[in-house]
N, C-alpha and C positions, 0 to 999 in steps of 0.2 A: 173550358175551365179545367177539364183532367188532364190537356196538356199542356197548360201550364202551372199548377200543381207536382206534374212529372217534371217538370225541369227544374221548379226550385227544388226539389229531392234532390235531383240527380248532383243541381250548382252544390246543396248543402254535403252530398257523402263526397265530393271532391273535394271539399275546402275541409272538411273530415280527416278522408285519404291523406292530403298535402298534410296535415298538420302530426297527424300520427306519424308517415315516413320523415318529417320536418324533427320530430322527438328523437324516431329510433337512430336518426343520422348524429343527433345533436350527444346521444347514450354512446356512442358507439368509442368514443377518446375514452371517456370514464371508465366503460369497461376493458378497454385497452391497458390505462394504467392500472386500473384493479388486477389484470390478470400477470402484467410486469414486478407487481410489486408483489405478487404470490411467488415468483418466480426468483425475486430476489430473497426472501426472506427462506426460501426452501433451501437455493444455493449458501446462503449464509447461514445457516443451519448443518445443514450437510456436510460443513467443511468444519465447524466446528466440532462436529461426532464425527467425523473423519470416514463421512460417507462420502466417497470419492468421483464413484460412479454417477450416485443419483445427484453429486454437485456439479460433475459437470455435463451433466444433461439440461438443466436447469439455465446454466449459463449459456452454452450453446442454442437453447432453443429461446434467451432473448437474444442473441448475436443474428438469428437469422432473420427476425421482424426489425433490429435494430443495427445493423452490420457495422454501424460508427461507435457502439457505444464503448470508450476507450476502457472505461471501469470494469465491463464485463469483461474486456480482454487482460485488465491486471489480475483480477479475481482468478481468470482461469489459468494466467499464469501461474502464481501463488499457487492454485492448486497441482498443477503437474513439477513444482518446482517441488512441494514435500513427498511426490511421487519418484522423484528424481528421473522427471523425464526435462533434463536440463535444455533436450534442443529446441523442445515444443514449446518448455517454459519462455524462453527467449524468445522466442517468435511471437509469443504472446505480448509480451512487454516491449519487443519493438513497435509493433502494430500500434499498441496504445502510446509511446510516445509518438507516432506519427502524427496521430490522430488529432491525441492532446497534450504536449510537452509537459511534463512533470517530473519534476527529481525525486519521485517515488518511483516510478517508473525507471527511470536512470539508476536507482542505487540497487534494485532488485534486481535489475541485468548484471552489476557488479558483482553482487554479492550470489549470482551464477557461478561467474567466470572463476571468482575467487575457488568458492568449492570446487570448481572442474582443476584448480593448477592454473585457469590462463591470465596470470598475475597483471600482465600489461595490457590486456583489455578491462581486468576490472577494476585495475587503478583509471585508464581510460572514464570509463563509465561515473566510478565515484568522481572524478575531478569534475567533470560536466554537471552531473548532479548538485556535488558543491556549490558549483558557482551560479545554480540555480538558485540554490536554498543551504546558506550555511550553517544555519542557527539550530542544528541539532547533532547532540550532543554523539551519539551513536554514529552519523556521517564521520566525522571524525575518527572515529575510535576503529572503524572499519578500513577507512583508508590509511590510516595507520598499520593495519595488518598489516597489508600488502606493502607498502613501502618497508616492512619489514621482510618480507619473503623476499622482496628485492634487493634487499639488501643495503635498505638507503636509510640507515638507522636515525640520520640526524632529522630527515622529516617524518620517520615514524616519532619520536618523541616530539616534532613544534607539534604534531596534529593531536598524541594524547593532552600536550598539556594546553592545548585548544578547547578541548571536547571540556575538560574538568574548567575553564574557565566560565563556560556556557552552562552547563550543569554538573554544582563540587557536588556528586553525588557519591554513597559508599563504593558503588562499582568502577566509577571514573579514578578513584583515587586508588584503589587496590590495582587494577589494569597498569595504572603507569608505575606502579611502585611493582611490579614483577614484571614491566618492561626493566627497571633501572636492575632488577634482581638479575635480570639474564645479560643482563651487556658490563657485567663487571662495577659497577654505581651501587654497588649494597648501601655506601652513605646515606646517598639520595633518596634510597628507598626505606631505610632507616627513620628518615626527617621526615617526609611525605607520611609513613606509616603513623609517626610520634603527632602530625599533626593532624588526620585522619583521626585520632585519637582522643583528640582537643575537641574537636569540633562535636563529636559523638557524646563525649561528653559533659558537654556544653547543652546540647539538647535532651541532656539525661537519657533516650533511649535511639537506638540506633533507627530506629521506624519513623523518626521526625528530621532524619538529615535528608534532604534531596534526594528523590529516588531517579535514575537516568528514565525518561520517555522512552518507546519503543518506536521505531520507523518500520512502516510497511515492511513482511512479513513475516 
């Protein structure tokens, strides 16, 4: 009788055992995400107070539990790009578009190149980007830079009056109207200004005309 007694104990703290290790295995993803998403909200914190160090500590230590994850690699691009560590930044944003194509990714490498001078890789980059994703207004408006430092004025103006097609915003319309200002077009920029003007106050305050979106970062 007390040995069998002792064994259903024994069946009962095994099916016990299995079921508690059956819990902490089943806890084990939830604290995982619990602990990712602490991590996120520190690094996106951190970069916002322009605490540089403890954000990219934060990113890097989910890059090493998740090595693919492409966002942690634009994030920490973003970060070393307002540090002006431009090589690391890039390396950053190439990784993640490996990863995971995106013309966030693509225009953030541009908008590198631009800053460093290297005008034909970051026209490069913006044209790809583009043709990922044209429907923002600032793509434009950036790739226009640069076909201006190149020297290629008639496509720096089809891409501003791109950008203000996409969004008539206050900024889109002043941008092309002091393109037209520097290329000898005062007319142009005359009429664009008189019509900037219409529009403005048509909505009575300038805080109700289209404001341009901002693209990653």
């Amino acid at each position: 009788m007390f040995g069998l007694l002792f064994i259903i104990a024994v069946g009962a703290w095994v099916i016990l055992r299995h079921q508690d290790l059956t819990e902490i295995k089943a806890d084990i993803p939830n604290k995982f995400a619990d602990k990712l998403n602490q991590l996120w909200d520190i690094a996106q914190e951190s970069l916002a107070d322009r605490k540089y160090l403890r954000a990219e500590k934060a990113l890097l230590t989910i890059l090493r539990v998740d090595e693919r994850n492409a966002t942690a690699y634009n994030r920490l691009g973003i970060l070393y790009a307002k540090q002006h560590a431009y090589k690391d930044a890039i390396e950053c944003f190439e990784i993640a578009q490996s990863l995971e194509p995106s013309a966030s990714s693509l225009h953030n490498v541009g908008l590198i190149y631009y800053e460093t001078e290297n005008y034909d890789k970051a026209a490069l980059a913006f044209e790809q980007a583009l043709a990922m994703d044209d429907q923002h207004a600032s793509r434009h408006i950036a790739y226009a830079k640069v076909q201006e430092k190149l020297g290629h004025i008639k496509r720096m103006f089809v891409s501003l009056e791109r950008a203000i097609e996409i969004e008539p915003s206050v900024q889109s319309y002043n941008i092309l109207a002091d393109a037209y200002d520097r290329h000898d077009r005062g007319a142009d920029a005359a009429a664009l200004r008189a019509k900037l003007q219409r529009v403005v106050s048509k909505h009575n305050t300038p805080q109700r005309v289209n404001q341009q979106r901002r693209v990653v970062m």
